[in-house]
Structures are given as structure tokens and as C-alpha cells.
C-alpha positions in Angstrom: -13.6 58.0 -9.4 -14.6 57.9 -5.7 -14.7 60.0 -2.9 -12.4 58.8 0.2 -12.6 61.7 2.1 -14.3 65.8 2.4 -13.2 68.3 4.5 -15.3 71.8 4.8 -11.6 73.6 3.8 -9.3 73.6 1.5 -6.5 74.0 3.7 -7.4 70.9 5.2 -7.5 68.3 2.2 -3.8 69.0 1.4 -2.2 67.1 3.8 -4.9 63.9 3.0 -4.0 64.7 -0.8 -0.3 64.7 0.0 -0.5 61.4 1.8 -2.6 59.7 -1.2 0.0 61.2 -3.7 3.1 60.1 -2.4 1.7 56.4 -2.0 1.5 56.6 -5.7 -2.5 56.8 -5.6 -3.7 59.0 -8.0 -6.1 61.3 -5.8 -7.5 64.5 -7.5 -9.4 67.2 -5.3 -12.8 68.4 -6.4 -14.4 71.6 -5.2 -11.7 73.5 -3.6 -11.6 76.3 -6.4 -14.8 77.8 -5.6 -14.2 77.6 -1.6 -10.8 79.3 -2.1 -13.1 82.2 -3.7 -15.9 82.3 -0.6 -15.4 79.3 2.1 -18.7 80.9 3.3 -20.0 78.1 0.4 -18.0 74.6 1.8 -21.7 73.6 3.7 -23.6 74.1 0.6 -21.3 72.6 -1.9 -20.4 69.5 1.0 -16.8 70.8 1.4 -14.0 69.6 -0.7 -13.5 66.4 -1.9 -10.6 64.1 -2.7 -11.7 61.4 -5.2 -9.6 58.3 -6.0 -9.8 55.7 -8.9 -12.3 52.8 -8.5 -9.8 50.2 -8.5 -7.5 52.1 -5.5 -10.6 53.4 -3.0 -9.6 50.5 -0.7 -6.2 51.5 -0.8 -7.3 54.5 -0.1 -9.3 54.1 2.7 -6.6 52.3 4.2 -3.8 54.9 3.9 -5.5 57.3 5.7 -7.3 55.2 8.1 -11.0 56.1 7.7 -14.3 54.3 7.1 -16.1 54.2 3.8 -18.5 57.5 3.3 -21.9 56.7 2.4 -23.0 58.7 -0.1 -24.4 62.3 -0.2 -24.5 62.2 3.9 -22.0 65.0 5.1 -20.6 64.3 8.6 -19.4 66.8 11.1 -15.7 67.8 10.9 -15.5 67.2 15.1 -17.2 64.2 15.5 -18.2 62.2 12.3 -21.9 61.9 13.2 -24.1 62.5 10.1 -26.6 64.4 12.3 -25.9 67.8 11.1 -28.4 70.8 11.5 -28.7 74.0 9.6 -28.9 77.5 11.2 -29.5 80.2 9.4 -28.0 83.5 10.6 -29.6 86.4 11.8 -33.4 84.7 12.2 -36.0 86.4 14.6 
């Protein structure tokens, strides 16, 4: 399995999911159980993930129009960039 695509909410890998799925590609999500529970978790767990069978990541990729992920980089949900910076809250 392969990750095509992440997205920091749940709510927001159905419709991905949905596309995948009714082109006949078998594409599970991973993750989204524990950010249903506490979304306050999607930056430390990298968001959900939809993962697709080796042989059908091209297909994949394709069907919902996106470049390959390089992996364990997140990117930003706006803008794609891999420059992402932590802030923790409530620091003097």
C-alpha cells in the first residue's frame, strides 16, 4: 500500500476516498479513527491518509490530479509547500 494523498481532517479525505472508490481503486483511509476522537492530534499523527495498492498509485495519482508525496514530508493544506513550522501555544 501507498499513500496518494493526507489531509489534516477527516472530513476532508471523504470526498478523495469517494472519487478513488468509485473508479474501482481500492483506496482504504488510515488514521482518521483517532482524529474523529481529538482532531487536536492530525499535526502529530501527519493527518489522515488514504493509501492505494502498489500496482494502482499511478492510477491514483491521476484520478485526483496530484503530484507524487515524497515521503514523511507533510505539506501545508493552503499551499503545498513542505516548509511547515511548529508553534506551540501559550509560550512566553
Amino acid at each position: 500500500m501507498r499513500t496518494v494523498a493526507q489531509n489534516f481532517f477527516p472530513a476532508e479525505a471523504y470526498i478523495p476516498l469517494s472519487k478513488l472508490q468509485s473508479a474501482g481503486i481500492e483506496a482504504t483511509l488510515r488514521d482518521d479513527s483517532p482524529l474523529q476522537m481529538n482532531w487536536m492530534w492530525s499535526n502529530a499523527i501527519g493527518g489522515v491518509k488514504i493509501d492505494v495498492p502498489d500496482d494502482e498509485y499511478e492510477s491514483a495519482l491521476s484520478i485526483l490530479e496530484l503530484e507524487p508525496l515524497e515521503p514523511s514530508i507533510l505539506l501545508c493544506p493552503n499551499c503545498n509547500s513542505p516548509e511547515i513550522a511548529v508553534h506551540s501555544m501559550g509560550a512566553a
